[in-house]
C-alpha positions as CSV (number, residue, x, y, z in Angstrom):
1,X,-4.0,-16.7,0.4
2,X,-5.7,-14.4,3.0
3,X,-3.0,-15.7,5.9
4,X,-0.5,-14.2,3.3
5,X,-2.5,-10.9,2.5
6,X,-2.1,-10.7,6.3
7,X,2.1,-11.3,6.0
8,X,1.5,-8.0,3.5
9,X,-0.6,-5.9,5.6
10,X,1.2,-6.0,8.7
11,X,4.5,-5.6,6.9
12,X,3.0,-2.5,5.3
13,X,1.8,-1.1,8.3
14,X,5.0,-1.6,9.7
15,X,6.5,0.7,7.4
16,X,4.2,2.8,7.4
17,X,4.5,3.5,10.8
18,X,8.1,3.7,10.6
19,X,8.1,6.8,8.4
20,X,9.0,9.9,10.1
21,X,10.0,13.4,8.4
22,X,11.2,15.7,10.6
23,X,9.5,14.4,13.5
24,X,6.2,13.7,11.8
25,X,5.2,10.1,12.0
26,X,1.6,8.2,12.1
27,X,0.0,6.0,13.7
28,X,-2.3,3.3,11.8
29,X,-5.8,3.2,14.4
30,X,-7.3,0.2,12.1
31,X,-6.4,-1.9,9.2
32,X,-9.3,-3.5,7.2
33,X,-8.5,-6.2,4.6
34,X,-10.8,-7.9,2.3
35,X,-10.8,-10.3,-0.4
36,X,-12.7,-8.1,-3.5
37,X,-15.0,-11.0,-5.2
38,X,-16.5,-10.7,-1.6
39,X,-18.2,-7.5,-2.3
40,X,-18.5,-7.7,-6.6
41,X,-19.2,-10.6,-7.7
42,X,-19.0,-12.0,-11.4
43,X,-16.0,-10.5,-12.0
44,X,-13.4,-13.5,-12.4
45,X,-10.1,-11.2,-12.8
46,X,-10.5,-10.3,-9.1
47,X,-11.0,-13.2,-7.4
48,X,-7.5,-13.4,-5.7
49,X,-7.6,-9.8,-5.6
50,X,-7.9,-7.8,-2.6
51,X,-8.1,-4.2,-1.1
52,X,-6.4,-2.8,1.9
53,X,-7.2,0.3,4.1
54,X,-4.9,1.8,6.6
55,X,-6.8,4.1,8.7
56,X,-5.0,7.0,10.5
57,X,-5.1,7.3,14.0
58,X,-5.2,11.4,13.9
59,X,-7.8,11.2,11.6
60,X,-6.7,14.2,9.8
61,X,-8.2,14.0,6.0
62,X,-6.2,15.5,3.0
63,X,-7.2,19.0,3.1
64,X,-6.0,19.5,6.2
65,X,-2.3,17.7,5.5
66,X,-0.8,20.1,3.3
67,X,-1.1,23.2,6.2
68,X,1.5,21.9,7.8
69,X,4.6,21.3,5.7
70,X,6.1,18.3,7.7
71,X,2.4,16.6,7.4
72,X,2.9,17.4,3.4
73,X,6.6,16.3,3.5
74,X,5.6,13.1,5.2
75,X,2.4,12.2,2.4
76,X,4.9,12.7,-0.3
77,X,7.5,10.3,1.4
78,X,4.7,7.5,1.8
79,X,3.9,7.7,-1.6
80,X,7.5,7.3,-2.7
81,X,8.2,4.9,-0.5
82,X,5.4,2.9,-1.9
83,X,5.7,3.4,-5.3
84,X,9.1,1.8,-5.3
85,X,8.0,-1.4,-3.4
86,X,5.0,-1.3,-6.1
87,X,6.6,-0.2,-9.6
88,X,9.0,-2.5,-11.7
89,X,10.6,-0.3,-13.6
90,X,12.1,-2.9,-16.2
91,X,8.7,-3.5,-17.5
92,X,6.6,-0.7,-16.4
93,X,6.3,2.7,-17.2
94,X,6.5,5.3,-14.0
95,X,3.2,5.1,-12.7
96,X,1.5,9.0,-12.5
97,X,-1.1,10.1,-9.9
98,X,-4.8,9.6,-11.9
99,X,-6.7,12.2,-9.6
100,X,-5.6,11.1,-6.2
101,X,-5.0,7.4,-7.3
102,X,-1.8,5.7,-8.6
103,X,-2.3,3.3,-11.1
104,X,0.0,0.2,-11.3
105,X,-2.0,-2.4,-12.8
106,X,0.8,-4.7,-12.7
107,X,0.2,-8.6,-11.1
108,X,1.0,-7.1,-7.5
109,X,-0.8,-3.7,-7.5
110,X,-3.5,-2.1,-9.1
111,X,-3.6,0.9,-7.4
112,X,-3.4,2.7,-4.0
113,X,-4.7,6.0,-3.0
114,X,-3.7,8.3,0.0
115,X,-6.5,10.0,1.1
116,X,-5.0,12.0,3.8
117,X,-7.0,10.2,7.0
118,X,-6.6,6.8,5.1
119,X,-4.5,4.8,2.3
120,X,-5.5,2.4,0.2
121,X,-3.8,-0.7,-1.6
122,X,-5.8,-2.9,-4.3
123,X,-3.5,-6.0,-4.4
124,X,-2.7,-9.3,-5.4
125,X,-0.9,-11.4,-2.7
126,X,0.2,-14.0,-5.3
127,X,1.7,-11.3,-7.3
128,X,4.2,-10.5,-3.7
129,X,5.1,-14.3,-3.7
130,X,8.5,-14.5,-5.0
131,X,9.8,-11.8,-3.8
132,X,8.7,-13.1,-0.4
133,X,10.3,-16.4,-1.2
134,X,13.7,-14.8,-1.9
135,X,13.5,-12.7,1.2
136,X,12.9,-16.0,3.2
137,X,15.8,-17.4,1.0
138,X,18.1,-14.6,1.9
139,X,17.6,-14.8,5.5
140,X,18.1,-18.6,6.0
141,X,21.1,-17.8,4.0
142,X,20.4,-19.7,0.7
């Protein structure tokens, strides 16, 4: 399962990178993925659960993204972009910021969190697998 998580995170970072608002794109310096039962233990609903940090080359942190309206502009379309990949909306109800965290708690996502010099994804890669499988599908043509 961790060769998958790996599929995610690149993929991810991938788009991340590939956002740009008016010009305003960023870098990902370092991505750290690990599997959760790693760090708390005796907690059998997380086992195959894992959490995700992209960390921003810049290094700017969240008070200083919203003085410049592009940097603000592109936060908001990260979040969006992300919440649609995340969110089924035939089952779930719109997910709403909880403090700075998004709660899915759905069987891919339980949450991310953009933290301005970082974002953060709790997931579970068996949760992405068949919509990976019909990607893979589509593109062989099947």
């Amino acid at each position: 399962m961790y060769e998958f998580s790996k599929i995610l995170t690149d993929k991810w970072k991938d788009i991340i990178e590939s956002i740009n608002v008016d010009g305003e794109s960023r870098k990902v310096e370092s991505v750290n993925c690990f599997r959760m039962n790693k760090y708390y233990t005796g907690y059998p609903e997380i086992e195959f659960c894992y959490k995700v940090t992209f960390n921003f080359e810049d290094g700017i942190s969240n008070g200083q993204t919203h003085s410049n309206a592009n940097r603000y502009e592109w936060h908001k379309k990260l979040e969006e972009t992300f919440t649609k990949m995340f969110w089924n909306p035939s089952i779930e109800v719109m997910p709403m910021p909880d403090s700075d965290e998004i709660k899915f708690e759905n069987s891919k996502v339980d949450y991310m969190t953009n933290q301005g010099y970082r974002f953060i994804i709790q997931f579970y890669p068996g949760g992405f697998l068949p919509e990976f499988r019909n990607e893979k599908l589509e593109s062989l043509g099947i």
